[in-house]
C-alpha positions, 0 to 999 in steps of 0.5 A: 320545886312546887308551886301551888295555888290554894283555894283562897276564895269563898266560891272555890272550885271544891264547894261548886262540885260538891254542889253541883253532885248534890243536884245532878249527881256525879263523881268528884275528881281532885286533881291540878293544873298545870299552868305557865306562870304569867310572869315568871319562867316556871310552871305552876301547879293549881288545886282543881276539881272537876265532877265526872258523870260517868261520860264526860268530865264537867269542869264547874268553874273555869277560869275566867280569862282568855285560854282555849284549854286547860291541863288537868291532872287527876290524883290517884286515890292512895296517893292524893292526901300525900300530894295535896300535903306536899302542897300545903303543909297547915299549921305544922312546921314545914318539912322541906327537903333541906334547911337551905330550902325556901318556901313562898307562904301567906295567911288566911282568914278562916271565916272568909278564906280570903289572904291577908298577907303574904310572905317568904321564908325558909325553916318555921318562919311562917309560924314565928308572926303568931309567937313573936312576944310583945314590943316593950314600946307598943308602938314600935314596929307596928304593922296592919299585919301585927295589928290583924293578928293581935284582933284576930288572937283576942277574939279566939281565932286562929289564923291558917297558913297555907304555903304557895310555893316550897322547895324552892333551891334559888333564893332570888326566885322566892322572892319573885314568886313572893312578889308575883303573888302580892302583885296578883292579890294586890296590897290594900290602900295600894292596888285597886281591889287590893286585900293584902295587909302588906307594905311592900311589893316584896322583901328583897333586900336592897342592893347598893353596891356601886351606886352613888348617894344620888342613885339611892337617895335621889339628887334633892337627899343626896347632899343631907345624906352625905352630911349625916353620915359624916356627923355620926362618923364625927360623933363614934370618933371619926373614921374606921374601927368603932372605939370603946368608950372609956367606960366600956374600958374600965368595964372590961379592965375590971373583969380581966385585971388581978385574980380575974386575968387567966394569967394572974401569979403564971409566967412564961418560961424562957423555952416558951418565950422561944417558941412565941417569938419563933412561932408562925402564924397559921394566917400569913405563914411567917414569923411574927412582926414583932420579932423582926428587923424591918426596912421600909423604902419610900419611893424617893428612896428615902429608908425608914428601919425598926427592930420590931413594931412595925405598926410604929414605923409605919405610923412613922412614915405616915403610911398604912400598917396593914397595907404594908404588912400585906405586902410583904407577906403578898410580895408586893408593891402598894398601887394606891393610896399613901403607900404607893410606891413603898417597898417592905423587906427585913434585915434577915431576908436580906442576910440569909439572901432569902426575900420574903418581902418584895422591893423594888 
């Protein structure tokens, strides 16, 4: 992986070094330094120049903070345009390693060279803000990043995408490095000085497994949260799988029916019906549910029986098909819910002494 950090202020490092070899003269080296990232477990490696006057190298503009020294690592000549590439690929879709790659990217105004936000993606995602058509509602989704590039288009100018960190194989290190950069440029309205038109700090996706609707929502919007969700849960037909509506029904029913239906005037013959009920399904390795006897105990001992249908006698026992059916094919006995307890085998298990299905 390699992180960089390129010139994105007016007074760069690059323009002082021209000046300075403009009055004194001197050769301009273009290297990096090498740094430790202030927050992250990682290095990081910055665009610097300095100028050599044919004694000692002269660094113009040192960073400004507490540090007693600086690692600088000059470019050899014939190889300096590919490492200055592999650190920022401009205005051309971005060639990583692989496709599962990341990479941290943000955008630049050319006029000032200051960033204006920043982002993380993998493939051409950086380029996809600029293409992206135009909202049916105007109004929709609207952002001060959509807003900047839509002035920045009708007045002619292109904005750059410099690219901060690439080849990066961990996706939740992207994201901290896409935080840590928000964080060191700062969110305008947000953070003081700030001058990124970004909303958030970064756009990891929340992670709400095992929390309670207090944990996320707060104890003031639990209690509303709760009851909205059971309304729309109400309004799609109570719970579980989404049912079609009947229009979608007669929708589908008009596209299958008649000529439409695959098997429309074709009939199976009886050594293919044969070969159905005898077939074994590639997903549990046993013969369809359809073609047996099936025997189901409750706890009490109470025997519920049906040639075919299991899904019917199960319905019967007021217990769950699809819990009961992967007991039989698990060999197993339900530990929860209403089927605890209940054992499932069939008549030919039982007949040919061979039980596939697990009882108590």
């Amino acid at each position: 992986m390699i992180l960089s950090d390129p010139d994105l202020y007016p007074d760069c490092c690059e323009s002082n070094v021209d000046s300075y070899i403009l009055r004194f003269g001197g050769r301009k080296i273009q290297g990096v330094y090498v740094l430790k990232h202030v927050s992250l477990p990682l290095y990081q490696l910055i665009r610097h120049f300095i100028v050599f006057d044919g004694k000692d190298h002269i660094d113009i503009t040192p960073f400004i903070d507490n540090r007693t020294h600086n690692y600088f690592v000059p470019f050899r000549t014939d190889r300096a345009n590919i490492f200055v590439q592999s650190l920022d690929h401009i205005n051309k879709y971005t060639e990583q390693e692989t496709e599962q790659m990341y990479y941290v990217y943000c955008y630049l105004d050319p006029e000032t060279k200051l960033p204006f936000y920043v982002g993380k993606g993998s493939q051409n995602r950086a380029y996809t803000h600029m293409y992206l058509p135009r909202e049916k509602n105007k109004n929709k989704n609207k952002t001060r990043f959509k807003n900047k590039l839509e002035k920045m288009k009708q007045q002619g100018i292109e904005p750059v995408v410099a690219f901060l960190a690439q080849n990066i194989t961990d996706e939740e290190m992207a994201y901290s490095i896409e935080e840590s950069f928000i964080k060191q440029y700062g969110r305008l309205g947000y953070e003081q000085n700030g001058i990124l038109l970004n909303t958030c700090l970064g756009s990891r996706p929340p992670n709400h497994k095992g929390k309670t609707y207090e944990q996320i929502y707060g104890p003031e919007r639990a209690a509303q949260q709760r009851e909205n969700r059971a309304r729309l849960q109400k309004e799609r037909g109570g719970y579980g799988p989404k049912k079609h509506k009947t229009v979608t029904k007669d929708k589908i029913r008009e596209k299958t029916s008649g000529t439409a239906n695959p098997m429309y005037g074709k009939h199976h013959t009886p050594e293919s019906k044969e070969k159905i009920r005898k077939n074994k399904t590639p997903r549990t390795g046993c013969e369809h549910h359809m073609s047996k006897h099936w025997i189901l105990t409750s706890p009490e001992g109470k025997i519920f029986e049906q040639v075919g249908n299991l899904k019917g006698l199960c319905a019967k026992a007021n217990i769950s098909f699809a819990t009961m059916h992967a007991a039989f094919v698990n060999k197993r006995v339900p530990k929860c819910g209403k089927a605890k307890g209940w054992s499932i085998t069939t008549k030919q298990d039982i007949d040919d002494n061979s039980f596939r299905g697990f009882s108590l």
